[in-house]
N, C-alpha and C positions, 0 to 999 in steps of 0.2 A: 657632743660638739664634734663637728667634722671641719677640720685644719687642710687645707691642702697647700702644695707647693712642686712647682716645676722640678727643686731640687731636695735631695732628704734635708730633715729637718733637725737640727741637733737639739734635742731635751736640755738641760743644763738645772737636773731638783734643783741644788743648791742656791742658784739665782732664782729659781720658782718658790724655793721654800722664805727667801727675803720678801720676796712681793705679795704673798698672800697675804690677807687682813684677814681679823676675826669674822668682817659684815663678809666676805670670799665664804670663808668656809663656814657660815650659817646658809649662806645661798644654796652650796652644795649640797646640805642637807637638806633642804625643803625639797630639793630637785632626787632624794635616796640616794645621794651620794655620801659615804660617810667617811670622810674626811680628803687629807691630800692623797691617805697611798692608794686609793682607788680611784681616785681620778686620773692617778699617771698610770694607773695598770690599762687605760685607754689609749695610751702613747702607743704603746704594742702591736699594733695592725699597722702595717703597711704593704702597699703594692699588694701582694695575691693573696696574702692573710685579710686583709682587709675585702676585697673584693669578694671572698667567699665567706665573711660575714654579712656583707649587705644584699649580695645575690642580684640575680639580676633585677633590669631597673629599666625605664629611660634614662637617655643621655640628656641633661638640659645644659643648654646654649642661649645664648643671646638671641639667636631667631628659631629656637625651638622650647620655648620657656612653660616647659610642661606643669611645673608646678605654682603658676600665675595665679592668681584670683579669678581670672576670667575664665580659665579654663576649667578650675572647680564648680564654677557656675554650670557652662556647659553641659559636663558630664553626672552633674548631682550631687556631687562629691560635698558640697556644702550645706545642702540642704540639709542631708542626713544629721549634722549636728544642731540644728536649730531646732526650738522643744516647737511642738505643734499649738497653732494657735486656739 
């Protein structure tokens, strides 16, 4: 899950460890997530730690919407996942 914000973001567990539910953290795990303390070990990237995880990229924009449906189409990018008929 990728959170952004204009301004840093303050964590606050204690208020996150109130609001998760059990159906939360079964979710987590069907996704290899196993439990809460690895899901906040992804809080930890920010600004240039973060950028040099994801590497570079396109930038998408409202009129540059790189990763659209239409655009998968376009370039094949969709195709590749559907089984052969």
């Amino acid at each position: 899950m990728l959170l952004g914000s204009n301004e840093p973001i303050a964590i606050d567990r204690a208020a996150i460890e109130t609001r998760v539910s059990p159906e939360v953290l079964d979710g987590l795990a069907q996704q290899r997530i196993a439990g809460l303390d690895e899901f906040m070990t992804g809080f930890t990237l920010a600004d240039d730690a973060l950028r040099a995880d994801l590497g570079a990229g396109p930038v998408i924009t409202d009129d540059r919407p790189y990763n659209e449906y239409f655009n998968l189409l376009a370039i094949g990018g969709l195709w590749r996942w559907l089984p052969d008929e």
